[in-house]
N, C-alpha and C positions, 0 to 999 in steps of 0.2 A: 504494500500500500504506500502509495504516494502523498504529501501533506497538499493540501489545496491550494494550488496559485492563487490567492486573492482577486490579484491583481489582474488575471484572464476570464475573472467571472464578474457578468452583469452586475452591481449594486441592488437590483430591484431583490435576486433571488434571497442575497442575505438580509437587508434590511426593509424592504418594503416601504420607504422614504414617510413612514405613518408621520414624521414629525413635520413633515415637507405639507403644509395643510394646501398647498393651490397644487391644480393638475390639470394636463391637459394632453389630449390623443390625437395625437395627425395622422389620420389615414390618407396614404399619399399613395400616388401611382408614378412609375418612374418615366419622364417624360424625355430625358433624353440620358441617355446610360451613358456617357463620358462625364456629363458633369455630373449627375449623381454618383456615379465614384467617386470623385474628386472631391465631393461635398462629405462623402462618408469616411475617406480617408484626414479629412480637416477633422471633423465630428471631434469634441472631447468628452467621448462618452464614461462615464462613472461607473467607475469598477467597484467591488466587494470590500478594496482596502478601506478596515478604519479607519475614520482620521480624528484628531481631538485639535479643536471642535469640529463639528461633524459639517460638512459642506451646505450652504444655503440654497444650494440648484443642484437638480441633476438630471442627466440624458443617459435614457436607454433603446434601444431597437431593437426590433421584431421583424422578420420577412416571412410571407406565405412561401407557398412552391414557386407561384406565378412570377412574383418579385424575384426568386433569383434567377428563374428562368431568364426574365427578362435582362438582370444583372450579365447575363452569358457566363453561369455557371454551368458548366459541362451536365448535360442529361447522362451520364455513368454517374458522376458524383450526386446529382438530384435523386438517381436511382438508390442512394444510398440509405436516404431519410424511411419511416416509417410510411406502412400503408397509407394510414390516416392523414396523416399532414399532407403526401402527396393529393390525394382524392379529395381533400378538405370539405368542411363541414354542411356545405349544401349540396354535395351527395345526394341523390335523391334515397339511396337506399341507405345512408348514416343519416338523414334524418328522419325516416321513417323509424330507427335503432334510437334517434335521440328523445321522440314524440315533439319532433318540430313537425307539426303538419298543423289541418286549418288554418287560423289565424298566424299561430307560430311558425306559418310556412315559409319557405327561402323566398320564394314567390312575393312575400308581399312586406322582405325585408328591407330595408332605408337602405343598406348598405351589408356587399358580403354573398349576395344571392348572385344567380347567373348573369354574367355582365358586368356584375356592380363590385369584383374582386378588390379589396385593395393591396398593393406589393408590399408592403411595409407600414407599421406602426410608430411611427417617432413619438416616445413619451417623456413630458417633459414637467417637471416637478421644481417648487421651489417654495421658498417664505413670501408671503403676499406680500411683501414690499418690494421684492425681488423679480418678481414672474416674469411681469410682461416684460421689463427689459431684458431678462433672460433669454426669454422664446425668442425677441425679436434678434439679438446678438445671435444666438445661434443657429439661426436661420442666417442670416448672411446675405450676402447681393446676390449670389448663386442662388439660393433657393429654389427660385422660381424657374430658372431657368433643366434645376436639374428634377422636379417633381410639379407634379399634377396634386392641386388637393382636391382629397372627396368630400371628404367632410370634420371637422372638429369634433371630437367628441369634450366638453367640458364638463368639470365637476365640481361638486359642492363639497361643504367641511360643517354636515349635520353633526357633530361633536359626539362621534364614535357611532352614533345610531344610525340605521337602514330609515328609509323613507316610512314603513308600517311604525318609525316608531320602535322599535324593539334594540337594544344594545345589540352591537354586532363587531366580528373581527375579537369575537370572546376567546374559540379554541382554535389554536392550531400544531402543528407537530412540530415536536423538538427533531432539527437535524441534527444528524451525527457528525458533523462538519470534522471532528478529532477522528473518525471512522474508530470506535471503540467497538461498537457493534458487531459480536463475532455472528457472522450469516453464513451460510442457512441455519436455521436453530429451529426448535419448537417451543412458542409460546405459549405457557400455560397462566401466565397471569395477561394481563391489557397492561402496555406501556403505553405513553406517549412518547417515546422516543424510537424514531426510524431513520434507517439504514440510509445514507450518502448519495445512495445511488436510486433513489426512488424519487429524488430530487434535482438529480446533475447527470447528465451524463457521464461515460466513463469510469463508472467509481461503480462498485458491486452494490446491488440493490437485496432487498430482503430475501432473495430466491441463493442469495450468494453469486449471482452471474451479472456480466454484463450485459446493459441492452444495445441490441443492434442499432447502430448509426454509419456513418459512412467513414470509412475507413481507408484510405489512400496510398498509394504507392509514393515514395518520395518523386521529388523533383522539384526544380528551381521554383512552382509558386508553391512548395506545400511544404516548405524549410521551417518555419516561422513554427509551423505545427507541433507541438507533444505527440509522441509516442506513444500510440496504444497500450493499455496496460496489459492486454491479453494475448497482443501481437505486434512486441516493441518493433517488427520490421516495418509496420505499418504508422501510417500517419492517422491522427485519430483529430479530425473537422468535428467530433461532436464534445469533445468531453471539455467540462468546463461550460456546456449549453444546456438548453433544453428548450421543449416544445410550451408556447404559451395559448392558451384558449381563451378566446376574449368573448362576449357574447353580451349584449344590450337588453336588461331588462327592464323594459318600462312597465312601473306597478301601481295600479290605480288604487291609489290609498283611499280616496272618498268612497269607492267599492268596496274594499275590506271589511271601514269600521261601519259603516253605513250596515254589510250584510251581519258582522257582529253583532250591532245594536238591536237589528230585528229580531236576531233567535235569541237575546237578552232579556227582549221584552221590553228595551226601552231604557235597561238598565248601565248607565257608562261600565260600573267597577265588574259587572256579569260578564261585559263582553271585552274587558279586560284579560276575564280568566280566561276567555273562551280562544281567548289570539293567544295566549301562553300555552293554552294546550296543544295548537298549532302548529306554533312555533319548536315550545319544547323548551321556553323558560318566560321567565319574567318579563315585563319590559324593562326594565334596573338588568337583565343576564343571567339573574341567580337560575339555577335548572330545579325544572320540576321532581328531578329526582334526585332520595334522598345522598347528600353529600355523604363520604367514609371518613374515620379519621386516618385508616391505614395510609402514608403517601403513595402515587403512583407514579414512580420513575415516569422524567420526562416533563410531570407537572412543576410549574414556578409556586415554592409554597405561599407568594402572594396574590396568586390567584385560585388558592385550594378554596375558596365557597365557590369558585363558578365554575371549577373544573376537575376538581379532585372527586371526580364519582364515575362508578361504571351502570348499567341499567343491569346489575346481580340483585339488589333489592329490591326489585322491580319487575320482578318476574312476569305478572298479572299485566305491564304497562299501565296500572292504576293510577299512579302519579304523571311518569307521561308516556301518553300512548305509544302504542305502536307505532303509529302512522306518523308523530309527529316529524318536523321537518327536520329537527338535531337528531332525532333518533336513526331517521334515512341516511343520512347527508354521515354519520361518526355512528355505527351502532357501538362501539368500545367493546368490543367482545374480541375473545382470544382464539385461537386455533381450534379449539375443541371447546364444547357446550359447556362441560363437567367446571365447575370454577374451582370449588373445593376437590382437590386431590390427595390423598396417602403418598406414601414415597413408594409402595406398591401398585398403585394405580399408573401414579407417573411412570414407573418404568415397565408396565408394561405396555402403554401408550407408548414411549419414546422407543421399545423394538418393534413395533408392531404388532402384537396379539393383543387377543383378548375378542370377545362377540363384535359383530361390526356396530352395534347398536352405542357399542361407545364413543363411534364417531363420524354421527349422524349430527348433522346442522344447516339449520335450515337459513343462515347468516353468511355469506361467505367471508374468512376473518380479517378485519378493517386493514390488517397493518400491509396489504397488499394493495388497498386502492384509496391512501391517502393520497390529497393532493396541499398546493402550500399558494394558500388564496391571497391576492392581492389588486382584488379591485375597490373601486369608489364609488359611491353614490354620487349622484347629480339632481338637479331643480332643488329647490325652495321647498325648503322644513312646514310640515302640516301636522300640527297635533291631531291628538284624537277628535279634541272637542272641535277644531277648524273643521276636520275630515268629514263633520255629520250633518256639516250644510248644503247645500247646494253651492258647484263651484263654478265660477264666471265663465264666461261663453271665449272658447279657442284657450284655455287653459293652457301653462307649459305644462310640459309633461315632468317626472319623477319618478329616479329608477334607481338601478346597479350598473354600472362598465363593470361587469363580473370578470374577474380574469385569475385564473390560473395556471399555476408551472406543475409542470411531469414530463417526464422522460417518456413514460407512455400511454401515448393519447388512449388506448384502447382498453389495456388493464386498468387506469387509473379514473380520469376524469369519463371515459364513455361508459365504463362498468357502471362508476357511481350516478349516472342519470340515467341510465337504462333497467340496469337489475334494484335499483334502492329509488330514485325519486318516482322515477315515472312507472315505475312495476305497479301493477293494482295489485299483484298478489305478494308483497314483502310482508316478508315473518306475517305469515296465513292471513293476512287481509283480502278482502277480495271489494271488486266494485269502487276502489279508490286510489288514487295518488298523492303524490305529495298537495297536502293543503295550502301551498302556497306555490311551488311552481309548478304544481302539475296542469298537464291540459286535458280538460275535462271532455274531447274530443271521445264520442266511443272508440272500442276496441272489438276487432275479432274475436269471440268469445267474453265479450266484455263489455255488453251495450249501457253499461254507468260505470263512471268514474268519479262522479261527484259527492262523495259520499267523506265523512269523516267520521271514524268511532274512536269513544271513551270509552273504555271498560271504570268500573270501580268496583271500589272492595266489599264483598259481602252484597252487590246487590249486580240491579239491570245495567247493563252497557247502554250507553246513548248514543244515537247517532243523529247527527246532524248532515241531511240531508240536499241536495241542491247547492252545491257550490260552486261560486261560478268563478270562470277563473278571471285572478286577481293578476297575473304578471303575466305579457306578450312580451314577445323574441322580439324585436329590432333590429336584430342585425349578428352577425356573428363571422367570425375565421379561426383555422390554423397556422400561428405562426412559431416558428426556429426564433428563440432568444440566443444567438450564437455567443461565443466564447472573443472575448478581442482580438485574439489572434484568429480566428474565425471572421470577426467581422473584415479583418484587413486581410483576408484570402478574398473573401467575396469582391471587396471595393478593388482589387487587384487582378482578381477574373478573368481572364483573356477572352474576349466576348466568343460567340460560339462554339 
């Protein structure tokens, strides 16, 4: 194992610029490929290195497939990327896998759908006193001459909270950036802490293997590059990257608390509880289900009331459902169902024997399809009580730039909205999806999906029926967050 170049990985992957409160998304097409190199080879994009104090601005970039095609990145090395990123996300048949269709369809997306690709994402972060002249400086007189804009995506700084109103950006996973991590192993407790490589390319992921990326033969433009760790004779263009998922959710919050309030009865604090059972916490973050005092490697013990629990005392999902949206999105479950083991249990799990019924699970185990989220809300903050009026005619909208890193688009971010949000059948529900992103579109074998149940203890489960959905797709891509020396192979490219 290799210690991590800092200094050849993006900024956004280590630190996610949360302190950087202005943001803003260039989705650009490249208009003429000499200067856009030229303008990416100037770029001073923000690498991983700490600094004290921590920098006021920062640039990071993203390319689809289209973008480096367009780049005249050789179609052997484009060959090299994953299924996924190549075919990218309007797919008709990945998103029919994502339950982007009706409304949510590529068809009736802003940006991202057939035609409307963008080659790259320029994101640009800084301290509001800083921005604009930021953006404007690092754009340059070239700019325009080396890209096409589609469109801006800009954002808001709702002060930690999602537009519903609810705390967010609560959990996410400790990387193993030291790679302490001995993989492959079997996990019999839930940590929050994962393997290097489920996050970065190059580096061994929880399976103990590396994920396939494109991997080079040397030569004069592929000098600059590291060494494969699995096949030092090779050039390794991905490690030190990874794939980013970006995707536009605009969430009509007057629809939420509005359909809260009705099944409340009229009741604000009723329909309160009613989005935390949803949701799968508080609106303050605290989780519906009960906290432990055991710690769980991985958790920051000052964030143990919002994240030191697994759903073991919660067997029933009486606290919080099944279906709720933490519960889909992190179910914190381990390799096998059993939580409490013997040291004779465990070892006969860890050789294999024993009935098959010991490791039967109807979960697949989380530590395979986390992902490490890093988007931002945009429009204008609406409390509950604003939400329950009727809102002005041409309203702006209010949403998520949902954006995520993984090395695999398929195992990681398409499992987790395929088999967990959008499944009506997760952990034995049936007739429903996720209660806040799902789309309530029927399905084959599945003519409702609008359905959400509570179980409780000692008595009837409720279900709350007729939900309509509250968050449409806008827009969405696949893009390669490359490695610096990555980005200066591409800006370097020998066109076709």
């Amino acid at each position: 194992m290799s210690e991590v170049d800092y200094a050849d990985v993006q900024g956004l992957v280590r630190f996610g610029y949360g302190r950087l409160t202005s943001a803003s998304y260039a989705l650009v097409r490249v208009k003429n490929v000499a200067a856009a190199k030229a303008w990416l080879r100037a770029a001073s994009v923000t690498s991983a290195v700490e600094q004290k104090p921590p920098p006021k601005t920062a640039l990071n970039i993203a390319f689809t497939a289209p973008g480096l095609e367009k780049l005249g990145v050789p179609e052997s090395v484009i060959a090299g990327f994953s299924h996924e990123f190549r075919g990218g996300m309007a797919q008709e048949s990945r998103s029919r896998q994502l339950g982007d269709v009706g409304d949510n369809a590529p068809s009736k997306w802003f940006w991202g759908g057939y035609g409307r690709e963008p080659h790259a994402v320029i994101m640009f972060f800084g301290e509001p006193d800083q921005f604009d002249s930021f953006v404007q400086t690092t754009k340059g007189s070239s700019w325009s001459d080396a890209f096409e804009e589609m469109t801006w995506l800009g954002t808001s700084n709702l002060d930690g909270n999602e537009p519903f109103s609810f705390a967010d950006g609560i959990s996410q996973p400790q990387i193993d950036w030291e790679q302490q991590r001995r993989t492959p192993c079997t996990q019999l407790q839930y940590t929050n802490i994962t393997a290097l490589g489920e996050f970065l390319l190059g580096y061994r992921n929880e399976y103990g293997k590396f994920t396939d990326r494109p991997l080079l033969e040397p030569d004069a433009t592929s000098t600059d590059l590291p060494s494969a760790g699995e096949a030092p004779a090779k050039k390794d263009l991905g490690r030190n990257g990874t794939y980013l998922v970006m995707r536009q959710l605009e969430q009509d919050v007057r629809k939420f608390w509005q359909f809260l309030y009705e099944q409340a009865g009229g009741n604000l604090a009723d329909a309160a509880q009613l989005g935390a059972k949803m949701v799968g916490r508080t609106l303050a973050g605290d989780p519906l289900a009960p906290t432990q005092d055991e710690p769980i490697p991985g958790v920051d013990p000052k964030s143990a009331q919002q994240n030191q629990f697994t759903y073991e005392s919660d067997p029933a999902g009486a606290h919080c459902p099944f279906g709720a949206h933490i519960r889909r999105a992190n179910p914190r479950n381990t390799d096998f169902p059993e939580q409490h083991l013997s040291a004779l249990r465990k070892l006969i799990i860890m050789l294999g024997f024993g009935p098959k019924r010991f490791y039967d699970d109807l979960t697949s185990s989380v530590r395979f399809h986390r992902i490490l989220r890093r988007g931002r809300e945009y429009g204008s903050e609406l409390s509950p009580e604003e939400a329950l009026q009727p809102g002005p005619p041409n309203e702006s909208p209010r949403g998520l730039h949902f954006i995520c890193l993984n090395p695999n688009i398929s195992r990681q971010f398409e499992f987790l909205q395929n088999a967990w949000i959008m499944n009506t059948k997760f952990s034995g529900l049936t007739g429903e999806s996720d209660p806040l992103l799902g789309n309530r579109g029927s399905l084959p074998g599945c003519p409702v999906t609008s359905a959400f149940t509570m179980p409780e203890d000692g008595g009837l489960r409720r279900r709350v029926c007729g939900l309509p959905q509250f968050i449409t797709l806008r827009g969405g891509a696949y893009f390669f967050l490359p490695s610096l020396r990555a980005l200066r192979y591409f800006a370097g490219a020998p066109n076709g």
